[in-house]
DSSP file (Angstrom, degrees, kcal/mol; ACC not computed):
  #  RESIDUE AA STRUCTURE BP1 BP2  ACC     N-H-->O    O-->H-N    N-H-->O    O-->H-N    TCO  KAPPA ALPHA  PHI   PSI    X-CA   Y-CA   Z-CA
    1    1 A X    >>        0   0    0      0, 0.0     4,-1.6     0, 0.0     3,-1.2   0.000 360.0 360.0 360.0 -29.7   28.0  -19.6   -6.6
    2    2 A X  H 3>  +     0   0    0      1,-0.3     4,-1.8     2,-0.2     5,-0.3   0.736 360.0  45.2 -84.4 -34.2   28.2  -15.6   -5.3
    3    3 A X  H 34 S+     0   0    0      1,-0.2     4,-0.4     3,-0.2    -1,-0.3   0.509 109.6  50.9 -92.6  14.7   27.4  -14.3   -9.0
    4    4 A X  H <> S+     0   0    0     -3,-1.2     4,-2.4     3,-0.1    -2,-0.2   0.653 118.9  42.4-105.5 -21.3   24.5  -16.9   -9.4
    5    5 A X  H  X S+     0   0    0     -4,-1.6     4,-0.9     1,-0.2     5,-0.3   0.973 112.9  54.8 -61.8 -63.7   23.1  -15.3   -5.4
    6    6 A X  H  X S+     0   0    0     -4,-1.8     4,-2.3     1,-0.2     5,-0.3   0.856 110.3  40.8 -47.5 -56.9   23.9  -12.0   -6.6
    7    7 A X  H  > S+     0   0    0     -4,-0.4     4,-3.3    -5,-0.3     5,-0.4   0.984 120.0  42.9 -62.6 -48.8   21.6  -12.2   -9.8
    8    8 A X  H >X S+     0   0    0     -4,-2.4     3,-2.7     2,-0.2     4,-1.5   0.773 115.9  47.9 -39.8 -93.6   18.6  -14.1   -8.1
    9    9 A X  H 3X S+     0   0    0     -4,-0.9     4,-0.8     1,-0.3     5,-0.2   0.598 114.2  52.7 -34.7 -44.0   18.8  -11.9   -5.2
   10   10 A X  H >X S+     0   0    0     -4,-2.3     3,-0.8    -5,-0.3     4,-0.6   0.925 109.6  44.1 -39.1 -64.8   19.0   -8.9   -7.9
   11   11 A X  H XX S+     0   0    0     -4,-3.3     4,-1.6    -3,-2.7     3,-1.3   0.944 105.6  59.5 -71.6 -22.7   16.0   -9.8   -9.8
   12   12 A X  H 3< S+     0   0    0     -4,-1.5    -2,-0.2    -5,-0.4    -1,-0.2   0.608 111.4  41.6 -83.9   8.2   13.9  -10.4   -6.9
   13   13 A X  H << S+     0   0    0     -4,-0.8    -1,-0.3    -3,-0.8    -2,-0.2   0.142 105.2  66.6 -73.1  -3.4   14.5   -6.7   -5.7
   14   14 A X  H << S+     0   0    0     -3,-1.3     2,-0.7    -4,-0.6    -2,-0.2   0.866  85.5  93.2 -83.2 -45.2   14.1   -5.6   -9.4
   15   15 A X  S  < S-     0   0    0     -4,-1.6    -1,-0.1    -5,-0.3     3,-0.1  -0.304  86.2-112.9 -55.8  90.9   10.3   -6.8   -9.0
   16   16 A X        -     0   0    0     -2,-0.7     2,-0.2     1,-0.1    -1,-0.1   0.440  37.2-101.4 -28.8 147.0    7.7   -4.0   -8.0
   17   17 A X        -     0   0    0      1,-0.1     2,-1.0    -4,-0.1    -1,-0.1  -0.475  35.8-120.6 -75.8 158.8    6.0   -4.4   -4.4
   18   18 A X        -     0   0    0     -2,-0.2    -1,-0.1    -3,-0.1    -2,-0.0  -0.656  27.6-155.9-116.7  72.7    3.0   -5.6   -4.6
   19   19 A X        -     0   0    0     -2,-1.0     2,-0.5     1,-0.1    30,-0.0  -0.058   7.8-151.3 -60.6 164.4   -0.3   -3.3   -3.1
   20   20 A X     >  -     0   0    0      1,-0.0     4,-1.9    29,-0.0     5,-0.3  -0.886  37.3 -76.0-128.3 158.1   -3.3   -4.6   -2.1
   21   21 A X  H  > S+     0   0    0     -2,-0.5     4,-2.6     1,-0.3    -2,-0.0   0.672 122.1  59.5   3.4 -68.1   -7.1   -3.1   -2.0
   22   22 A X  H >> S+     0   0    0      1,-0.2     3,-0.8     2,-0.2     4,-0.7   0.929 104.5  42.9 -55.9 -81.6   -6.3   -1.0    0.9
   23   23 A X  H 3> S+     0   0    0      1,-0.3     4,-4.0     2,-0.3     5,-0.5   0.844 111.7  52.6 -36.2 -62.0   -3.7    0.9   -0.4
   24   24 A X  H 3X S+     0   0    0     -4,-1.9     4,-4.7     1,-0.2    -1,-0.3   0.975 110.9  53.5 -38.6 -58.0   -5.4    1.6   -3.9
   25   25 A X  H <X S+     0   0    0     -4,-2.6     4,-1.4    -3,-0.8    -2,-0.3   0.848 107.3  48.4 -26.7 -67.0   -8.2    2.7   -1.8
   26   26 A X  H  < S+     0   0    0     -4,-0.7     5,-0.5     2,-0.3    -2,-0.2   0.836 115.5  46.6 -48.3 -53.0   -5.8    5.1    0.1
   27   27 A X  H >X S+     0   0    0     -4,-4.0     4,-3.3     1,-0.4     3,-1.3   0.978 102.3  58.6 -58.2 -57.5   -4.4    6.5   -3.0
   28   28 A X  H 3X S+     0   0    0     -4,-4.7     4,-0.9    -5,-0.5     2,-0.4   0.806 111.0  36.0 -52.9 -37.8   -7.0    6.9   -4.5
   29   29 A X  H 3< S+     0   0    0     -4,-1.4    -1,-0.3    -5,-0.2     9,-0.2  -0.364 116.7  59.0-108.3  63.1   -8.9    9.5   -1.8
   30   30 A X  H <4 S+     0   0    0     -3,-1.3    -2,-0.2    -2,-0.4    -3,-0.1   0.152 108.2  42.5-129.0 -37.4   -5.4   11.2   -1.0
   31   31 A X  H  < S+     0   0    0     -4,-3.3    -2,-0.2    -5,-0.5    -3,-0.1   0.831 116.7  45.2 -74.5 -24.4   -4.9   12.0   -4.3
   32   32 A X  S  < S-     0   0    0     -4,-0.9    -1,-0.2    -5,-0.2     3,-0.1   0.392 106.9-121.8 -82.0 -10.2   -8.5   13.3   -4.9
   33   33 A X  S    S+     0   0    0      1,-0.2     2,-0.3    -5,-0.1    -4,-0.1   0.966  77.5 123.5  74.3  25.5   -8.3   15.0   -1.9
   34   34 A X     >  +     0   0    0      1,-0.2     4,-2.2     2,-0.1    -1,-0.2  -0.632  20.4 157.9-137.5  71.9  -11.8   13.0    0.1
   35   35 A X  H  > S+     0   0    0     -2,-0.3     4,-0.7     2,-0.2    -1,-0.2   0.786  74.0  53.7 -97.9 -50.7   -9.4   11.9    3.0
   36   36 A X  H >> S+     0   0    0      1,-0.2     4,-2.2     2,-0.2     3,-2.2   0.994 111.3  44.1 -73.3 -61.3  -13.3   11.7    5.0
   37   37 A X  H 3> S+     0   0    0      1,-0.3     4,-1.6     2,-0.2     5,-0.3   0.873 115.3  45.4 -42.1 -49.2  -14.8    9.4    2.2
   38   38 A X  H 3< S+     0   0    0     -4,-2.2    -1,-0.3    -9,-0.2    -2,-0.2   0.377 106.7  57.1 -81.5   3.7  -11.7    7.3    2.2
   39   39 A X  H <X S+     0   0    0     -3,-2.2     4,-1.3    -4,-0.7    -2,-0.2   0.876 113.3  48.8 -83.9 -71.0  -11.8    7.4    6.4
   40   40 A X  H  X S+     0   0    0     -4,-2.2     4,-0.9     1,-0.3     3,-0.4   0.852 115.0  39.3 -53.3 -55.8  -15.6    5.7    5.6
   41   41 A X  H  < S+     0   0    0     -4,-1.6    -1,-0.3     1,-0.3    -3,-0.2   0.757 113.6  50.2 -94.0 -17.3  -14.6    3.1    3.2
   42   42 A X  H >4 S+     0   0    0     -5,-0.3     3,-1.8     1,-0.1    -1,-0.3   0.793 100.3  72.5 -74.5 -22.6  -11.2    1.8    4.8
   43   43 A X  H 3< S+     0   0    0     -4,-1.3    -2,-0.2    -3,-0.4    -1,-0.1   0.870  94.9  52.0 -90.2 -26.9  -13.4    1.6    7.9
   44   44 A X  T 3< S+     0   0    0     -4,-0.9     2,-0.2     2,-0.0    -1,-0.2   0.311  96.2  73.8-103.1  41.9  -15.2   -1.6    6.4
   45   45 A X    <   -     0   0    0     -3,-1.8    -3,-0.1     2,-0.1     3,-0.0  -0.559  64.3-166.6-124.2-147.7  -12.7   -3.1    5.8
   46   46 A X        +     0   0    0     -2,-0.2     2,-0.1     0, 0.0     5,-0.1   0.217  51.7 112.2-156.8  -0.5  -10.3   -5.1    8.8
   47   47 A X  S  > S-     0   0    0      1,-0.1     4,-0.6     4,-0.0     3,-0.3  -0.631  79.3-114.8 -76.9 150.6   -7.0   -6.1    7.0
   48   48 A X  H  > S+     0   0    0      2,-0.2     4,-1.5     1,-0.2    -1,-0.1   0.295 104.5  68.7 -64.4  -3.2   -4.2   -4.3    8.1
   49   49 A X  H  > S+     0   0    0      2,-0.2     4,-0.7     3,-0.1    -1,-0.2   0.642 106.5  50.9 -66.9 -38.2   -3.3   -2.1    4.7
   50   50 A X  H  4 S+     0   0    0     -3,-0.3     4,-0.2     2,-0.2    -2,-0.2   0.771 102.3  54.0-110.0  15.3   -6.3   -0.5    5.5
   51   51 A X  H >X S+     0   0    0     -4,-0.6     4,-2.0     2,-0.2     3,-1.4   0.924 114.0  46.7 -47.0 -77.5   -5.6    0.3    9.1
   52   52 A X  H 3< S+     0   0    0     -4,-1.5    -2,-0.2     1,-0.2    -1,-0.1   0.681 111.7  45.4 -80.2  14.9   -2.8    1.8    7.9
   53   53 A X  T 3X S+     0   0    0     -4,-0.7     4,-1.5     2,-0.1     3,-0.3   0.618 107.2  62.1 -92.3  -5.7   -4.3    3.6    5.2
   54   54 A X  H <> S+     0   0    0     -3,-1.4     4,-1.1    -4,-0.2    -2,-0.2   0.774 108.0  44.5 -98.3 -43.5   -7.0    4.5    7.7
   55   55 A X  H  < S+     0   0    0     -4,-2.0    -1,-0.2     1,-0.2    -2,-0.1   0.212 111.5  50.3-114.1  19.7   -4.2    6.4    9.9
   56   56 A X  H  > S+     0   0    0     -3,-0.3     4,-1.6    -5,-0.2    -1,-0.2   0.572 104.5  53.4-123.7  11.8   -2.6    8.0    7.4
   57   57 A X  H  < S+     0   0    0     -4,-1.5    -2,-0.2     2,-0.2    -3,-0.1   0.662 108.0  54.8-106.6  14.4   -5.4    9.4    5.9
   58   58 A X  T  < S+     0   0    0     -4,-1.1    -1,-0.2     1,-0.1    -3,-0.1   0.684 106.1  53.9 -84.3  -7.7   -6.3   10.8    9.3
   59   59 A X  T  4        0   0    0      1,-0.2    -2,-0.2    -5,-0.1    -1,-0.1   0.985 360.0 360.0 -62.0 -67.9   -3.2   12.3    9.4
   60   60 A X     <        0   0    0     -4,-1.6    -1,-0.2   -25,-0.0    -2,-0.1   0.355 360.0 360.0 -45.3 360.0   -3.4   14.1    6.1
């Protein structure tokens, strides 16, 4: 029963996190360097991915 937990629990950490909108968003003007543009378009949105994408690319 401990090696069938250990392999579940093992593939479900294998499995990539999973971004949403916001984040793409974020990536996208952090890497480009348009940290004001990407201020503008995270600001219409209200989920909380782009909240925090919102504060970290006022950070940057």
């Amino acid at each position: 029963m401990l090696r069938l937990t250990t392999v579940i629990m093992a593939a479900l950490l294998s499995f990539p996190a999973v971004a949403g909108e916001g984040a793409d968003i974020t990536l996208r003007h952090l890497y480009a360097g348009t940290s004001e543009a990407g201020i503008g378009e995270l600001d219409a949105r209200a989920d909380a991915e782009a909240r925090f994408g919102k504060g970290l690319l006022q950070f940057t």
